[in-house]
VEXMAR-460335 format. One record per atom (N, C-alpha, C): residue in three letters; x, y, z; residue number from 0. Coordinates in Angstrom, 2 decimals, always signed. Each point is the difference from the previous one (the first is absolute). Layout:
// VEXMAR-460335
<pt><residuo>ALA</residuo><x>X</x><y>Y</y><z>Z</z><num>NUM</num></pt>
...
This chain:
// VEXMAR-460335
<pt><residuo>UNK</residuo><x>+9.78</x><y>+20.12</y><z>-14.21</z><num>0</num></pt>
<pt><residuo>UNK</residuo><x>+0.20</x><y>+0.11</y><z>+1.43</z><num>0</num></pt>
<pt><residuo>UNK</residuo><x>-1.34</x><y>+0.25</y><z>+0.71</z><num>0</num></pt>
<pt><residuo>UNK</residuo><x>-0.80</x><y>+1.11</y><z>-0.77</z><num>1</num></pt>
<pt><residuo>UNK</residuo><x>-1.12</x><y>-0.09</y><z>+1.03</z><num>1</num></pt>
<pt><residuo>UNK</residuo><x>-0.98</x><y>-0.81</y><z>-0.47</z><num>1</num></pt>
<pt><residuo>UNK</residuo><x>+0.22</x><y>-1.00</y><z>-0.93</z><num>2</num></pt>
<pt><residuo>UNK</residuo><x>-1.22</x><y>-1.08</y><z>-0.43</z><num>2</num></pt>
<pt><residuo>UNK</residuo><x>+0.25</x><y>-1.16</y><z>+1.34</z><num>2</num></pt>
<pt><residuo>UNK</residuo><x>+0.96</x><y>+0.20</y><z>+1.00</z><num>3</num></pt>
<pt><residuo>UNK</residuo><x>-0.29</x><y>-0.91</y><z>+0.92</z><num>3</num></pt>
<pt><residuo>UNK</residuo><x>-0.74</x><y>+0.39</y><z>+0.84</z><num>3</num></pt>
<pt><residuo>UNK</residuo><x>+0.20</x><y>+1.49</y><z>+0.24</z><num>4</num></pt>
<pt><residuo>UNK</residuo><x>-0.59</x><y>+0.31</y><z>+0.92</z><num>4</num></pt>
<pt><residuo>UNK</residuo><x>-1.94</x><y>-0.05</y><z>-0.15</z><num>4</num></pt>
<pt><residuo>UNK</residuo><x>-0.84</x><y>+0.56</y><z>-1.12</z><num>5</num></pt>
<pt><residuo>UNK</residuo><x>-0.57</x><y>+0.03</y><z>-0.67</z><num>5</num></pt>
<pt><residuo>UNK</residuo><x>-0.64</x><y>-1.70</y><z>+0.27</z><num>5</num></pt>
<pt><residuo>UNK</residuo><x>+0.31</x><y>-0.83</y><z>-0.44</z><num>6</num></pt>
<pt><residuo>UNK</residuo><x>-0.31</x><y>-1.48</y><z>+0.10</z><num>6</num></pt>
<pt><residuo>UNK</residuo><x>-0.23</x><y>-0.68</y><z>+1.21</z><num>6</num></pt>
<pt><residuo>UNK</residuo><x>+1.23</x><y>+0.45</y><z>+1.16</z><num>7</num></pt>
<pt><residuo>UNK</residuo><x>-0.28</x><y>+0.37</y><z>+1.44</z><num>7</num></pt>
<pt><residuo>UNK</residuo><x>-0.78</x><y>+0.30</y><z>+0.78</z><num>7</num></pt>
<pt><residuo>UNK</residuo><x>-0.83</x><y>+0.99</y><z>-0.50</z><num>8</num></pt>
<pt><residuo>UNK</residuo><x>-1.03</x><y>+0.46</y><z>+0.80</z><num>8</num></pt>
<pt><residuo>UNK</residuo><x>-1.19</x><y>-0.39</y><z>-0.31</z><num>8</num></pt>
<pt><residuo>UNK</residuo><x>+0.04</x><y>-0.44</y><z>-1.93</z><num>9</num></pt>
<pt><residuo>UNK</residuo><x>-1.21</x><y>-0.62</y><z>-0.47</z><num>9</num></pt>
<pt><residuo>UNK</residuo><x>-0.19</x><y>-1.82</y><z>+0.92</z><num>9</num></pt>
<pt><residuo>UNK</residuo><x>+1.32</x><y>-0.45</y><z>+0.51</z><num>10</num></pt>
<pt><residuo>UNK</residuo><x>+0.19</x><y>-1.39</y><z>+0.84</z><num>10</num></pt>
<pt><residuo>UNK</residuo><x>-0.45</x><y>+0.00</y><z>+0.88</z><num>10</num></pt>
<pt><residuo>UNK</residuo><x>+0.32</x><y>+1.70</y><z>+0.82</z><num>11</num></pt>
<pt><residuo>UNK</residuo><x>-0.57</x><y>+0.00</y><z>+1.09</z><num>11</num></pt>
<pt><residuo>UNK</residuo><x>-1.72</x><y>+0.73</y><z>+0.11</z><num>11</num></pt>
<pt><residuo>UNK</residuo><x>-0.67</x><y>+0.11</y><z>-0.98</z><num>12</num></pt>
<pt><residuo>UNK</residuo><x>-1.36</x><y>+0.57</y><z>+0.21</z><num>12</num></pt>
<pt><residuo>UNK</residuo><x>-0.72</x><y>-1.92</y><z>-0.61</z><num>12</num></pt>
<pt><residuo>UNK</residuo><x>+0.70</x><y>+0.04</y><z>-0.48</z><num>13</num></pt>
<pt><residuo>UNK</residuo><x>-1.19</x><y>-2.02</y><z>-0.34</z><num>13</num></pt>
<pt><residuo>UNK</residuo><x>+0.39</x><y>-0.37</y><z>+1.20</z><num>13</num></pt>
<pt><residuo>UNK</residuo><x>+1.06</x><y>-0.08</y><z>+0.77</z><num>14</num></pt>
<pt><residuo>UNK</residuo><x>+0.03</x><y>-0.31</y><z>+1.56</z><num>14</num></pt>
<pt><residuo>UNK</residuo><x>-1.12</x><y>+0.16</y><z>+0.58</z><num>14</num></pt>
<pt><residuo>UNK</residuo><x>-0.25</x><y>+1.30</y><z>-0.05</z><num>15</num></pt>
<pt><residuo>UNK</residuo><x>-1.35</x><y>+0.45</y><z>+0.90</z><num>15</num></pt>
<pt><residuo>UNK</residuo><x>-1.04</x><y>-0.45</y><z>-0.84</z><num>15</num></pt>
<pt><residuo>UNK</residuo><x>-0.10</x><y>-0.14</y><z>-1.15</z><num>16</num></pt>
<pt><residuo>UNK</residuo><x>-1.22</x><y>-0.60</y><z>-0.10</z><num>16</num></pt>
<pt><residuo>UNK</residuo><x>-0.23</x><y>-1.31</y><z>+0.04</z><num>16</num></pt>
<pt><residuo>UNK</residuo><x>+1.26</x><y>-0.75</y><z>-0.35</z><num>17</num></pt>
<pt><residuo>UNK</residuo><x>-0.32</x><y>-1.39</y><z>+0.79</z><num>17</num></pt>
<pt><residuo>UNK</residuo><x>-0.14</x><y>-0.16</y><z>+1.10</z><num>17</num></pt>
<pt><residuo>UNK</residuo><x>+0.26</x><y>+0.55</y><z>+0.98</z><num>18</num></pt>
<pt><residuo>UNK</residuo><x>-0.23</x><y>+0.27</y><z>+1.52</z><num>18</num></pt>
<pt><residuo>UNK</residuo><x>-1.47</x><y>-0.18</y><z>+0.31</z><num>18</num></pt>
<pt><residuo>UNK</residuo><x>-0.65</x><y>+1.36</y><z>-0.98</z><num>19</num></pt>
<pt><residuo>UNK</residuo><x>-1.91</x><y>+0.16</y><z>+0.61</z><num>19</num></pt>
<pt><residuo>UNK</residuo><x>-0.38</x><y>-1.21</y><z>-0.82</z><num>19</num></pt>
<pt><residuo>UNK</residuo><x>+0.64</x><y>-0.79</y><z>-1.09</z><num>20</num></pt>
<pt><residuo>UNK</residuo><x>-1.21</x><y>-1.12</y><z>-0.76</z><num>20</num></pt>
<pt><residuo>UNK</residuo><x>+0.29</x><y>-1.19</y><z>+0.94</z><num>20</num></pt>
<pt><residuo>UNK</residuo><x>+1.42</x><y>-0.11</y><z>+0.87</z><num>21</num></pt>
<pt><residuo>UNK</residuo><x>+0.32</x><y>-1.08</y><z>+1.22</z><num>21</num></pt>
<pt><residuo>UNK</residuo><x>-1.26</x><y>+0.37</y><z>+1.05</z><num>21</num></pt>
<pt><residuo>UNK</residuo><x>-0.09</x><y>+1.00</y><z>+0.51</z><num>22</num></pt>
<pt><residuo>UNK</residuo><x>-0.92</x><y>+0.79</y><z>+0.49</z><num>22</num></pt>
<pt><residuo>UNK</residuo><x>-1.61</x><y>-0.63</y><z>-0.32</z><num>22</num></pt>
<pt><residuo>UNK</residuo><x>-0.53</x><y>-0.33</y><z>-0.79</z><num>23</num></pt>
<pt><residuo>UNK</residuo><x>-1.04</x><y>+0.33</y><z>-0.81</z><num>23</num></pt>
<pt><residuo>UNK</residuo><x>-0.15</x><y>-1.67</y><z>-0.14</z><num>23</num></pt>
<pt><residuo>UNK</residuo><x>+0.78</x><y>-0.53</y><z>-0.40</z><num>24</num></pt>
<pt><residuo>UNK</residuo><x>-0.18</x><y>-1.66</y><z>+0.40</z><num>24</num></pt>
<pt><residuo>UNK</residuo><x>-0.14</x><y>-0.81</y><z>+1.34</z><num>24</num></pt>
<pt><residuo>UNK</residuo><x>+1.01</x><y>+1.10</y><z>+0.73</z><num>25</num></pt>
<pt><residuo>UNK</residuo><x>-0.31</x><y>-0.63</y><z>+1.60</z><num>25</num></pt>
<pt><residuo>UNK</residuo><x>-0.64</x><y>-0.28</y><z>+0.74</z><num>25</num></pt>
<pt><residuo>UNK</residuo><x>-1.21</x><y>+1.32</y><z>-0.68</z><num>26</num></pt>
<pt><residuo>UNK</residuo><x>-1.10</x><y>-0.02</y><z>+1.00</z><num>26</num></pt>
<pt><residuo>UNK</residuo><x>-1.24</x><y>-0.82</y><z>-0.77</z><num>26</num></pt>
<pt><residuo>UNK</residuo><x>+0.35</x><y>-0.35</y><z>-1.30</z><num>27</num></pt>
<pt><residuo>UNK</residuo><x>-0.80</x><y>-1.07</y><z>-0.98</z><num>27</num></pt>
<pt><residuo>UNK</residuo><x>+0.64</x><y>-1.78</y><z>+0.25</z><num>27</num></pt>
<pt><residuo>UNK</residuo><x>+0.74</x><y>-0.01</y><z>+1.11</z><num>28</num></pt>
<pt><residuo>UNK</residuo><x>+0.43</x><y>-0.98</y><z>+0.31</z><num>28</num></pt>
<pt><residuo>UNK</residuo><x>+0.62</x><y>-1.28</y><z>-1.20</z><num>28</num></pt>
<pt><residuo>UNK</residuo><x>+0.53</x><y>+0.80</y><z>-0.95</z><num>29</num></pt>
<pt><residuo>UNK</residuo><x>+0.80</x><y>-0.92</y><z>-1.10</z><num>29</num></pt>
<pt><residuo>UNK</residuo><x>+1.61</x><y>-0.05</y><z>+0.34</z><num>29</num></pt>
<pt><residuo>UNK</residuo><x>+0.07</x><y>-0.74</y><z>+0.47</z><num>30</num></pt>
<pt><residuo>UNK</residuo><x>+1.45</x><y>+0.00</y><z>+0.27</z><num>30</num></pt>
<pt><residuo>UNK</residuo><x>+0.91</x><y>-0.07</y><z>-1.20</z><num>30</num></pt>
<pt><residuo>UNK</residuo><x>-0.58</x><y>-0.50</y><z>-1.38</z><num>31</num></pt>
<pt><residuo>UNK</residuo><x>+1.15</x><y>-0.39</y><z>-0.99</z><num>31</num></pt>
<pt><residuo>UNK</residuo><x>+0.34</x><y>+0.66</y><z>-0.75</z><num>31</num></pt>
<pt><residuo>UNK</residuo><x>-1.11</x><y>+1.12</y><z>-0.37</z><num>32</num></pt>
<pt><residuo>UNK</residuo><x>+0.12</x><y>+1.49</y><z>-0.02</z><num>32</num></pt>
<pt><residuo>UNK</residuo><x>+0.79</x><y>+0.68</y><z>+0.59</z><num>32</num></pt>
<pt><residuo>UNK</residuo><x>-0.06</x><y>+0.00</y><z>+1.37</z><num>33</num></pt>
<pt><residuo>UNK</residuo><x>+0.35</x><y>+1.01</y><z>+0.85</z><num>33</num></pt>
<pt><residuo>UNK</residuo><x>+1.95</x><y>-0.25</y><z>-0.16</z><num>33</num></pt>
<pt><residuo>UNK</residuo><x>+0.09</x><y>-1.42</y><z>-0.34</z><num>34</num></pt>
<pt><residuo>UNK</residuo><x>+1.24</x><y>-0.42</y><z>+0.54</z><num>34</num></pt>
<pt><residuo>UNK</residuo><x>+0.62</x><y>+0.74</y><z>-1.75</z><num>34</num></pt>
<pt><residuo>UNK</residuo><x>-0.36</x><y>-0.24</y><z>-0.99</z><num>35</num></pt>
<pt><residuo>UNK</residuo><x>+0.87</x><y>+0.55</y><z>-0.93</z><num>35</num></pt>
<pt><residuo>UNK</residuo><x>-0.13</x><y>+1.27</y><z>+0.06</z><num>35</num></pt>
<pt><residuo>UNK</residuo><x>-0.74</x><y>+0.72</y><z>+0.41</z><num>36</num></pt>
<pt><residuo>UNK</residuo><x>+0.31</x><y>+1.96</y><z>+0.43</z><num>36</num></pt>
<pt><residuo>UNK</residuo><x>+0.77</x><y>+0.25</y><z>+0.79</z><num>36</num></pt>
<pt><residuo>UNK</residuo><x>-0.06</x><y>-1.15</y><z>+1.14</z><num>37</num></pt>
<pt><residuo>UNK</residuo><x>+1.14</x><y>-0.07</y><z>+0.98</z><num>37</num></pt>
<pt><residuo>UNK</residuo><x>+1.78</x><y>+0.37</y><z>-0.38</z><num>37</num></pt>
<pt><residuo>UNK</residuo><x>-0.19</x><y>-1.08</y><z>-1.24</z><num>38</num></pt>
<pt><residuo>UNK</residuo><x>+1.37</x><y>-0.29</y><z>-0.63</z><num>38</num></pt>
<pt><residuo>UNK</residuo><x>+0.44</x><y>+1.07</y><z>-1.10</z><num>38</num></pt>
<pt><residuo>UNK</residuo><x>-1.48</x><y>+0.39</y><z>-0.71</z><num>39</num></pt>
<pt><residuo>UNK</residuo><x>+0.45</x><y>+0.90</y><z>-0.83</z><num>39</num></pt>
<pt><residuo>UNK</residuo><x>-0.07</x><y>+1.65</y><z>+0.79</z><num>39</num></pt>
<pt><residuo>UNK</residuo><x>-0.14</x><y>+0.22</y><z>+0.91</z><num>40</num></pt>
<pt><residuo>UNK</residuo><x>+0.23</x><y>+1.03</y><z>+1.07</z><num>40</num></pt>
<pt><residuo>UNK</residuo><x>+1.60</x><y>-0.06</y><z>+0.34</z><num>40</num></pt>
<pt><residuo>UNK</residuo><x>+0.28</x><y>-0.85</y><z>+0.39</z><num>41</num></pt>
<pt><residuo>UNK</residuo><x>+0.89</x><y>+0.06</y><z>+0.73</z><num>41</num></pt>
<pt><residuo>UNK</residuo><x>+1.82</x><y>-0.14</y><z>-1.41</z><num>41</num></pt>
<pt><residuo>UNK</residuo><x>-0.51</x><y>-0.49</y><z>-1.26</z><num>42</num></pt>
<pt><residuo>UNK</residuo><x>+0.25</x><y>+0.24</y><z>-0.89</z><num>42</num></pt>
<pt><residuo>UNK</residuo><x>+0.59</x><y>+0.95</y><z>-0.72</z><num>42</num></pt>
<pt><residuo>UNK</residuo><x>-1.01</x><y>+0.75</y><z>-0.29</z><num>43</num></pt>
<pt><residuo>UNK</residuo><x>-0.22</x><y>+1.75</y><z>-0.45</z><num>43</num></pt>
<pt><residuo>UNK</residuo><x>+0.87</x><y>+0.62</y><z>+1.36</z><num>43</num></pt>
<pt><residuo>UNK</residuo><x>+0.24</x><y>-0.40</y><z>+1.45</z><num>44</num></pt>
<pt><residuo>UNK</residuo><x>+0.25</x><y>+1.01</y><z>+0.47</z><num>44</num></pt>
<pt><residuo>UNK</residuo><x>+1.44</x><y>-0.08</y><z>-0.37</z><num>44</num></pt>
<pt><residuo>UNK</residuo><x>+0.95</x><y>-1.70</y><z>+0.25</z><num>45</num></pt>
<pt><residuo>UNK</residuo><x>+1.18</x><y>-0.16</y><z>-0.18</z><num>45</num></pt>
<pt><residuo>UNK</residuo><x>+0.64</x><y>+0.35</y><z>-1.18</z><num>45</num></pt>
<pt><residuo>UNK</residuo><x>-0.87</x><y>+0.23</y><z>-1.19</z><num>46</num></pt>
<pt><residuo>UNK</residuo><x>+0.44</x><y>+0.26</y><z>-1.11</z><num>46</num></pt>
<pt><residuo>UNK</residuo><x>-0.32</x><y>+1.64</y><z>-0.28</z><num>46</num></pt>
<pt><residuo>UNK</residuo><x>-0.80</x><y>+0.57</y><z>+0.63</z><num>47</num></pt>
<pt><residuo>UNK</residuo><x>+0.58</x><y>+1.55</y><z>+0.14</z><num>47</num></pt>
<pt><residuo>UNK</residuo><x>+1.13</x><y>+0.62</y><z>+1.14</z><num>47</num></pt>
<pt><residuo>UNK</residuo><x>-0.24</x><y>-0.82</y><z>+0.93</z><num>48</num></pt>
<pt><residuo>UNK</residuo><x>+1.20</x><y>+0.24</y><z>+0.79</z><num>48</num></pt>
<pt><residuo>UNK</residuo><x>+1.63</x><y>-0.48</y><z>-0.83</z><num>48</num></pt>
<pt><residuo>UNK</residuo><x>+0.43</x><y>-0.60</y><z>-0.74</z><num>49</num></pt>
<pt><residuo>UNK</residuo><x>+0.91</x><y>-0.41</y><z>-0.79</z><num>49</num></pt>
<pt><residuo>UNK</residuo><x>+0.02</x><y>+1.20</y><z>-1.27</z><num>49</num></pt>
<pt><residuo>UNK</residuo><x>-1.05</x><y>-0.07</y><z>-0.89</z><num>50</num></pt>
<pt><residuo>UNK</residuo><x>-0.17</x><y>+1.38</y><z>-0.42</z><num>50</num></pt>
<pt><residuo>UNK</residuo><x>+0.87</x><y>+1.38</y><z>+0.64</z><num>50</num></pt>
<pt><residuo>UNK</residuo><x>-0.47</x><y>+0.15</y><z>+1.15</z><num>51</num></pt>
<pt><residuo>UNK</residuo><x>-0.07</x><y>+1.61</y><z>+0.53</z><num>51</num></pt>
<pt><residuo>UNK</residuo><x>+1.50</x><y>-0.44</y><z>+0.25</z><num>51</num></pt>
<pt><residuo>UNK</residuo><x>+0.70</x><y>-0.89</y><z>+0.70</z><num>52</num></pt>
<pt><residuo>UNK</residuo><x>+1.27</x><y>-0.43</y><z>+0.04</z><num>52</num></pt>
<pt><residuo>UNK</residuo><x>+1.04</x><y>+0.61</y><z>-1.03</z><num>52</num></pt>
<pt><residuo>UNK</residuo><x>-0.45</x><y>-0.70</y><z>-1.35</z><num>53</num></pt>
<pt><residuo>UNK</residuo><x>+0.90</x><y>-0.05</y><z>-1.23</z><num>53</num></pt>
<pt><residuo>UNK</residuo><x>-0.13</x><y>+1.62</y><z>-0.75</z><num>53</num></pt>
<pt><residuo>UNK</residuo><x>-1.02</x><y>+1.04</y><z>+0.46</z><num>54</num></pt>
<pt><residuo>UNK</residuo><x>-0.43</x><y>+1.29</y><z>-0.66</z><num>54</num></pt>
<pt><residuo>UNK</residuo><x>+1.26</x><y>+0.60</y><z>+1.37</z><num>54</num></pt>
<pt><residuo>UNK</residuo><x>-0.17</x><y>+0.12</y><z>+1.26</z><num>55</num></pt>
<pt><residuo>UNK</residuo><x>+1.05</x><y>-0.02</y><z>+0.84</z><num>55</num></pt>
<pt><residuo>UNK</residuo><x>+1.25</x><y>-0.10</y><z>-0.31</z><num>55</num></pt>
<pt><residuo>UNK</residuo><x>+0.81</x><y>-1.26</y><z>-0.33</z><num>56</num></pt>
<pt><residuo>UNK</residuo><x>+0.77</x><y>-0.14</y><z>-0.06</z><num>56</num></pt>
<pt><residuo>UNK</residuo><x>+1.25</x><y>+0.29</y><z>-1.60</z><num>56</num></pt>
<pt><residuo>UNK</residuo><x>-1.36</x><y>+0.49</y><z>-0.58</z><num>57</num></pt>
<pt><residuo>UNK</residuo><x>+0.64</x><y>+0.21</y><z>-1.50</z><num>57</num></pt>
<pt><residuo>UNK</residuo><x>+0.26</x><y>+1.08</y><z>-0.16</z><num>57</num></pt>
């Protein structure tokens, strides 16, 4: 039960760090970079938010 939660928060801290390396390409003007941090940001967040869901609901 709490290995979701646990996994959750580890989803949601690579969030933030894909965030500053989206960050960190932007201003290096690589867009193709920037675009898979984009995806894997936004990623990590839906899949700890589903996480924190299922530790919730169990």
């Amino acid at each position: 039960m709490t290995g979701y939660l646990v996994y959750s928060i580890y989803c949601y801290i690579a969030s933030l760090i894909s965030w500053r390396i989206e960050k960190l390409f932007e201003k290096q003007n690589d867009e193709q970079k920037k675009k898979i941090f984009f995806i894997l940001k936004h990623a990590f967040r839906v899949t700890g938010t589903v996480l924190l869901l299922a530790h919730l609901l169990s």
